[in-house]
C-alpha positions as CSV (number, residue, x, y, z in Angstrom):
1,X,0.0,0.0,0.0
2,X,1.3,3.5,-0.6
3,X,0.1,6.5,0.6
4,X,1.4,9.7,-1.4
5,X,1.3,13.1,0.0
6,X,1.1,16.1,-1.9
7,X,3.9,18.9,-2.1
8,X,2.4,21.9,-1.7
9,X,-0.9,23.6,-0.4
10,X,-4.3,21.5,-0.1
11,X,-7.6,22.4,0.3
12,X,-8.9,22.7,3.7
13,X,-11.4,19.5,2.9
14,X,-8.6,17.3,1.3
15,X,-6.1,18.2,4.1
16,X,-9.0,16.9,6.7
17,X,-9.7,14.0,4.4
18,X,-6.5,13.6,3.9
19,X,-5.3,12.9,7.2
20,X,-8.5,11.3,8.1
21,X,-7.5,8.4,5.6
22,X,-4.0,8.4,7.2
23,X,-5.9,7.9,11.1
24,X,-8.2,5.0,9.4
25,X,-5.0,3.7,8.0
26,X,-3.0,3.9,11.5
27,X,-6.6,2.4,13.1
28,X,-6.5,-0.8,10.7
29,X,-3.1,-1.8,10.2
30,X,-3.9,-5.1,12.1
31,X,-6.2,-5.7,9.4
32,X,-3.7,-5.1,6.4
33,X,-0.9,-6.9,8.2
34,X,-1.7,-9.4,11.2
35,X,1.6,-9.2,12.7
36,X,1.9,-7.1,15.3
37,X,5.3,-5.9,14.8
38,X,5.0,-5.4,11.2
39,X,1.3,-3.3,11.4
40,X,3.5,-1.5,14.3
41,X,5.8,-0.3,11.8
42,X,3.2,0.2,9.2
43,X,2.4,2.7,11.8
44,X,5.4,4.6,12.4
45,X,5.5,4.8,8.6
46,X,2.2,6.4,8.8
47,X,3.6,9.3,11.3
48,X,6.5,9.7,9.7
49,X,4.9,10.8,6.3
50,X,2.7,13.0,9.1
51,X,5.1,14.5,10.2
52,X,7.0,14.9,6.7
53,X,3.7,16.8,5.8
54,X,3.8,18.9,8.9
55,X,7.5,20.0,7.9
56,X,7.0,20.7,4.4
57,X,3.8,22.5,4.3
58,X,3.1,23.7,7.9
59,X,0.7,25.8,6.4
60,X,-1.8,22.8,6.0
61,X,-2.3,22.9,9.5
62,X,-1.0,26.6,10.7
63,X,-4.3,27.7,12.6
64,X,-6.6,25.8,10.6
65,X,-8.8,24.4,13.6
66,X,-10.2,21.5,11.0
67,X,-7.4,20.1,10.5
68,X,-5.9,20.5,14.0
69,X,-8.9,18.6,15.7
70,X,-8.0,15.6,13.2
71,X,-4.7,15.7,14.1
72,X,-5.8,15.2,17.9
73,X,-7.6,12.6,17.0
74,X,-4.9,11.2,15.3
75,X,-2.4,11.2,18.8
76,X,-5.7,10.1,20.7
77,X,-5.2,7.0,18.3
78,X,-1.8,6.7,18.6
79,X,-2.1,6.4,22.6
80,X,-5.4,4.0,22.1
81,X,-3.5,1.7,19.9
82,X,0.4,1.5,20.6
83,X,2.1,0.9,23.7
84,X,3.2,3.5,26.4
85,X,6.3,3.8,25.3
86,X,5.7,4.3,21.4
87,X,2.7,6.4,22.2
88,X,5.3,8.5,24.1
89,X,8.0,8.8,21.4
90,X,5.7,8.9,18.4
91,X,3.1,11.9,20.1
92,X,6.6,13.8,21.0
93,X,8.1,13.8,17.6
94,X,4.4,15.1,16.9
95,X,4.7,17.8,19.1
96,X,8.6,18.4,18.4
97,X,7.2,19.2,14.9
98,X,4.8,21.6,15.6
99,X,6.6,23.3,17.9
């Protein structure tokens, strides 16, 4: 599976959508591949290419509540579904970014 992003400005709808399709991905990993470790780093792939986005084109999510609240829900995943300690790390370099 690949998942392409875009380099440059999006639309406020296909930046929502966009990373609403990258939380369903990060939700059903188990389902595209059973093993734990390797839907785990399906995952980290998934935040990685997040945060790419967020460094590249900050201005996708600069003060655009939309997309901010998706990205919330996005780290409320993220500590739903991994362990403490990846949770941790992975929500960090998340914040690292924005920051």
């Amino acid at each position: 599976m690949c998942v392409c992003v875009y380099r440059g400005a999006l639309k406020k709808k296909k930046k929502r959508k966009l990373l609403r399709d990258i939380r369903i991905l990060f939700r059903n990993a188990l389902k595209e591949y059973p093993n734990p470790n390797e839907a785990q780093n399906f995952r980290y792939r998934l935040i990685m290419l997040v945060i790419d986005w967020m460094k590249t084109t900050w201005e996708d999510f600069n003060e655009k509540e939309i997309v901010l609240e998706e990205l919330r829900g996005l780290k409320k995943d993220i500590t739903k579904l991994c362990s403490e300690g990846v949770s941790k790390a992975l929500i960090q370099k998340i914040d690292t970014t924005r920051e």
